[in-house]
C-alpha positions as a Markdown table, in Angstrom:
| # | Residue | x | y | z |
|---|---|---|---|---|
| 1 | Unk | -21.7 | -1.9 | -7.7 |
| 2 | Unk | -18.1 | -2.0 | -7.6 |
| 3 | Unk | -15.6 | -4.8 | -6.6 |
| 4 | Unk | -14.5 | -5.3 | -3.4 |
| 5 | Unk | -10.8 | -6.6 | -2.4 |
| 6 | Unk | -10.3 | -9.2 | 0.5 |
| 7 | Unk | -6.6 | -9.1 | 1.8 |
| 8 | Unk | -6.1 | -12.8 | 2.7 |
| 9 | Unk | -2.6 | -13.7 | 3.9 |
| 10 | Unk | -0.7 | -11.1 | 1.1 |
| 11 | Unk | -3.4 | -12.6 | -1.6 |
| 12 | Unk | -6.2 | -10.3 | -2.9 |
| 13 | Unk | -9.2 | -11.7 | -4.0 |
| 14 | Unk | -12.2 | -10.1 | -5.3 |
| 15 | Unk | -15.7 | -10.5 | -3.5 |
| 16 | Unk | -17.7 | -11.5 | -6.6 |
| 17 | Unk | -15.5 | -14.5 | -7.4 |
| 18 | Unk | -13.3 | -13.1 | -9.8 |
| 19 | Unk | -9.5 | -14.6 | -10.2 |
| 20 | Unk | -7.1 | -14.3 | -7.8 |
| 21 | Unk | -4.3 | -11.3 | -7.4 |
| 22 | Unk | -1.2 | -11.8 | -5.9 |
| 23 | Unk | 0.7 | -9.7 | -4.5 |
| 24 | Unk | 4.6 | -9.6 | -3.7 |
| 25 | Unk | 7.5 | -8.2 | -1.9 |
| 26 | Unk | 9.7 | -6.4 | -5.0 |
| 27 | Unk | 13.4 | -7.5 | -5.5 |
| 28 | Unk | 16.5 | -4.0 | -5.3 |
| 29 | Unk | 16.5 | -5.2 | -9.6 |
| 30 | Unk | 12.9 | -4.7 | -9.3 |
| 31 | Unk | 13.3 | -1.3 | -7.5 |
| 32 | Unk | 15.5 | 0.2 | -9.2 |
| 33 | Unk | 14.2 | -0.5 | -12.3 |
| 34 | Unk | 10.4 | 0.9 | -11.1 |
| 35 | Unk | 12.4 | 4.4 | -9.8 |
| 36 | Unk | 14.2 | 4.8 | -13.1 |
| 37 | Unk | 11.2 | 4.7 | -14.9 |
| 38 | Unk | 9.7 | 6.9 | -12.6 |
| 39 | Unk | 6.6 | 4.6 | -11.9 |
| 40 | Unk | 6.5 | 5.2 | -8.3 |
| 41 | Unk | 6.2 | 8.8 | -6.4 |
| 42 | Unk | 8.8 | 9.5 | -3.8 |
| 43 | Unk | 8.3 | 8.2 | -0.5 |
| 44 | Unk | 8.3 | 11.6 | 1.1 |
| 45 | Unk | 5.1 | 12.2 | -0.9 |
| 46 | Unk | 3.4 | 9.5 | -0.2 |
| 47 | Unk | 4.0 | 10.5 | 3.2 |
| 48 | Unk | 2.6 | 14.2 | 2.6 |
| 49 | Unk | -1.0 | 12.1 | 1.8 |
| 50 | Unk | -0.8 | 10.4 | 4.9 |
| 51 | Unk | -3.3 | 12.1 | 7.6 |
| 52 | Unk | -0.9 | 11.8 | 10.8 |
| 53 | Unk | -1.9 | 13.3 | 13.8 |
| 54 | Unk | 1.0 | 15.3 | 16.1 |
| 55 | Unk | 2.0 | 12.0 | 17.7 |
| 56 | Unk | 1.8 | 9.4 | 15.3 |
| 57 | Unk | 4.7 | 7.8 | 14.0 |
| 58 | Unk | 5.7 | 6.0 | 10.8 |
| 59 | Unk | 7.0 | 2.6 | 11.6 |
| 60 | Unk | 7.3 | 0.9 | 8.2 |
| 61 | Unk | 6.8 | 1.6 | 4.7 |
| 62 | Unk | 6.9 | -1.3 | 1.9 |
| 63 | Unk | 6.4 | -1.2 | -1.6 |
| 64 | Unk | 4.2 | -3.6 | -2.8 |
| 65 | Unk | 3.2 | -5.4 | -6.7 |
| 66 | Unk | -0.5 | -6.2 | -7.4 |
| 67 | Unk | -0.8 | -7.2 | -10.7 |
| 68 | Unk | 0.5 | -4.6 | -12.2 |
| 69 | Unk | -0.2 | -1.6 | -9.7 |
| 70 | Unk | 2.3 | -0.8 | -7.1 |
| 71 | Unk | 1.1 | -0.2 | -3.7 |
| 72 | Unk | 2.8 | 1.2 | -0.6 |
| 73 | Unk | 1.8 | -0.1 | 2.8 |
| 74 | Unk | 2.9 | 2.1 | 5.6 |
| 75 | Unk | 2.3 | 0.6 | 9.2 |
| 76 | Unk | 1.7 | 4.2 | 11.9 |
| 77 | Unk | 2.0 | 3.9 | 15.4 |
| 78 | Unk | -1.1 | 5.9 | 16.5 |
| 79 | Unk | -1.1 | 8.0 | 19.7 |
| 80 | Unk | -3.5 | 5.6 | 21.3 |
| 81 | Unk | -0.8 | 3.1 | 21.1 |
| 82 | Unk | -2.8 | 1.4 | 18.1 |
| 83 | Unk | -0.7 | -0.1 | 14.8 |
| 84 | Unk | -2.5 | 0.7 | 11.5 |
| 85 | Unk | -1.8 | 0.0 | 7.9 |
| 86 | Unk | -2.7 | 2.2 | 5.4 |
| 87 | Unk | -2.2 | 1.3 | 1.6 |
| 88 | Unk | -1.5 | 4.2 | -1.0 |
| 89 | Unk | -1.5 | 3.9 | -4.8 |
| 90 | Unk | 2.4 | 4.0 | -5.5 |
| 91 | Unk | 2.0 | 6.5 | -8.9 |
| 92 | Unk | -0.5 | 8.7 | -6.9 |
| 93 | Unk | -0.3 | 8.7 | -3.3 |
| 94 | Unk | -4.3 | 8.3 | -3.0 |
| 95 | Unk | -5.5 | 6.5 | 0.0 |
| 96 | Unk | -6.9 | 2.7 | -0.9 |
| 97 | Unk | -9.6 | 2.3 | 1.9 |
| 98 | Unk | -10.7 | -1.4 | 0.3 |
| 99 | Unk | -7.4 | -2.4 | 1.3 |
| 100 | Unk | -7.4 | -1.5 | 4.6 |
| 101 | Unk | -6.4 | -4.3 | 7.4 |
| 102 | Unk | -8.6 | -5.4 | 10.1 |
């Protein structure tokens, strides 16, 4: 059975008790060190692994450290008038379900 990640106020923890993640907002040294190393696709490909429907809309995008993986959380307006986050691995795009909001 695999781990299961608990967002808790921008801390992860793991359901089995395991140590605490944090998780921070990066710094522009922090960025622009990341994009010269190329660690981090391009935003407008994380956006092409995004599933938006005709009338949602991208409200915000942030790039986001945990541990040592970089995250992007990108809040859509859905055409139901709903707000959603969605969290996709920053080298890959690839959805991350576990850390989905409530």
């Amino acid at each position: 059975m695999g781990l299961i990640l608990i967002p808790l106020s921008g801390v992860l923890t793991y359901a089995d008790e395991e140590p605490e993640v944090y998780s921070h907002h990066l710094t522009a040294e922090e960025l622009k060190e990341i994009r010269k190393r190329s660690d981090i696709l391009a935003l407008d490909k994380i956006i092409a692994h995004i599933n938006l429907g005709k009338m949602d809309r991208i409200l915000e995008v942030e790039l986001l450290k945990y541990s040592d993986a970089f995250v992007y959380e990108v809040q859509i307006l859905k055409s139901n008038g709903m707000v959603v986050n969605s969290f996709h691995d920053g080298k890959t795009g690839q959805h991350i379900p576990q850390l989905q909001e409530d």
